[in-house]
Phi, psi and omega in degrees: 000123195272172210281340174305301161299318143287317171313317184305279164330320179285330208255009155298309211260334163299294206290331154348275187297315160298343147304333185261314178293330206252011167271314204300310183303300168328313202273357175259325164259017206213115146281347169288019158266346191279129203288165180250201198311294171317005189281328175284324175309314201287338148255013140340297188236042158267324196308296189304338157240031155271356170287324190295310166332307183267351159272342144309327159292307157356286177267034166207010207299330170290017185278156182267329192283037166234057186263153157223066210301205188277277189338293186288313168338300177307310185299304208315301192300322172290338197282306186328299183300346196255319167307300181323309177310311183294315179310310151328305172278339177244008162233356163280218184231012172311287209241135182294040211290112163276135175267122161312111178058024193070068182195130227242093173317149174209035175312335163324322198317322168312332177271005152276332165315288215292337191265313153334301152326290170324297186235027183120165201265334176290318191279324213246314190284326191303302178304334168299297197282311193285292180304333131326295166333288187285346157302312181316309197305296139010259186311325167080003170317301199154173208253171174225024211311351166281339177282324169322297207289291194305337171267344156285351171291327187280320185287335183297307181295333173292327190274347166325327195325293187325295188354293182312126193275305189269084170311321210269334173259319195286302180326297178298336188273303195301291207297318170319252189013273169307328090012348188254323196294280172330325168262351157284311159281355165265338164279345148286328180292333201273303169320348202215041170295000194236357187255137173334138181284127209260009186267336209258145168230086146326055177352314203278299190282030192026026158279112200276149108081014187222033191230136199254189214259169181224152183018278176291347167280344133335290212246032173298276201347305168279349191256340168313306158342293198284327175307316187287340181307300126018288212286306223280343180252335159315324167254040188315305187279336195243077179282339178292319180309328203278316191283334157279349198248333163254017159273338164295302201285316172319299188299308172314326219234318172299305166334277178315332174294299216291281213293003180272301164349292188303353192259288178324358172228021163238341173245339197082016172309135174301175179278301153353287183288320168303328162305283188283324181287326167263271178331302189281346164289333158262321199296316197293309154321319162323305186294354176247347169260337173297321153326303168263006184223331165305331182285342190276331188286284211315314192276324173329279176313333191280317159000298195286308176339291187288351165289326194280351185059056186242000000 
């Protein structure tokens, strides 16, 4: 087994295991951690995209960007820790974050985009996927592992970018792609206007799930959409902004895609609701902090690069 291909494999088999810990630790100090009847599907299809991982990696494997040194190993714990934190605090009760139309802000979210870009699709699926999770735990709502696995999907995709020799054709291709995405799913939302948002929770008034998104929250995909659109000619001149931020909008909707999907055979949901009650109520806000807040990272950092002569 050559040293890539372990790494690879150690660090699939890290997010597992780490997965498997924090139901078992959770559910002993939290019972609102303890998975219900559905707790073996939902790691089905943690199984299922940790299978997707690894046959992409598979059929690309002669690529540099699946190396997994010392360096990344450091991001993947830091990327993890900050996501985990951030989640916490804009999905707990630290900081009160009011929501649109009912729909639960994730700006953390960048922060698996960014680091995925930055340092590869492993450091971006590990920080996503590890770090949603222990924020989940955190917070103490309850575990999701598949919703994990989706967001670690996002930071995976963002970092696919390399893969690509012409960073600049691959942008333009990502953007059809989302733009394919994005109008399918607000033309089911305009067909589906009456079904719940399956995202929103009211704590005070105990309410799940039983409010439906209204317009804008409808149509975030798309207004997420023309902002990275925005983006990809404001930074015209700057292909790391461009290339991080739709390639970032790429990941959202595909990740974020997996984990509402997945819900039709774990909740029984219809393809409808999982589409319009989930995906667009998470996907779309994604898609508007990848728009403002990956070009803040992304240039931030090249910043630090150039103080640092790195």
């Amino acid at each position: 087994m050559d040293k890539r291909l372990r790494s690879i494999l150690f660090s699939l088999i890290g997010v597992l295991v780490f997965f498997l810990l924090i139901v078992w630790i959770g559910g002993l100090i939290n019972p609102n951690l303890q998975l219900d009847e559905t707790g073996v599907l939902r790691f089905v299809f943690v199984g299922i995209g940790l299978l997707i991982v690894f046959i992409i990696y598979a059929l690309t494997r002669q690529s540099p960007v699946w190396e997994v040194g010392t360096r990344e190993v450091v991001y993947m714990a830091i990327g993890a820790a900050l996501y985990a934190v951030l989640s916490f605090l804009f999905n707990g009760t630290v900081f009160a974050v009011p929501s649109v139309s009912q729909v639960a802000l994730r700006p953390a979210i960048a922060i698996p985009m960014f680091f995925g870009y930055a340092f590869g699709p492993v450091v971006g699926f590990f920080s996503g996927a590890v770090g949603n999770m222990f924020g989940d735990a955190l917070t103490g709502f309850g575990l999701s592992p598949q919703w994990s696995i989706g967001n670690g999907l996002v930071g995976f995709v963002a970092g696919l970018v390399h893969l690509f020799k012409d960073k600049k054709r691959s942008v333009d291709a990502v953007l059809i792609a989302s733009a394919l995405l994005a109008a399918l799913a607000t033309v089911l939302f305009f067909i589906n206007r009456n079904v719940p948002n399956k995202m929103f929770y009211d704590s005070e008034a105990g309410i799940f799930g039983d409010a439906t998104i209204s317009l804008f929250a409808g149509l975030s995909a798309v207004v997420g959409f023309v902002l990275v659109l925005l983006v990809r000619f404001l930074f015209g001149q700057n292909l790391d902004v461009v290339a991080a931020v739709t390639w970032s909008l790429l990941g959202n909707f595909l990740g974020i895609g997996f984990a509402a999907i997945s819900d039709i055979w774990i909740n029984g949901y219809p393809p409808a609701v999982a589409i319009v009650g989930e995906f667009l109520p998470a996907a779309g806000p994604n898609a508007i902090f990848a728009a403002i807040l990956v070009p803040l990272l992304v240039v931030a950092f090249a910043s630090v690069q150039r103080q640092t002569g790195r």
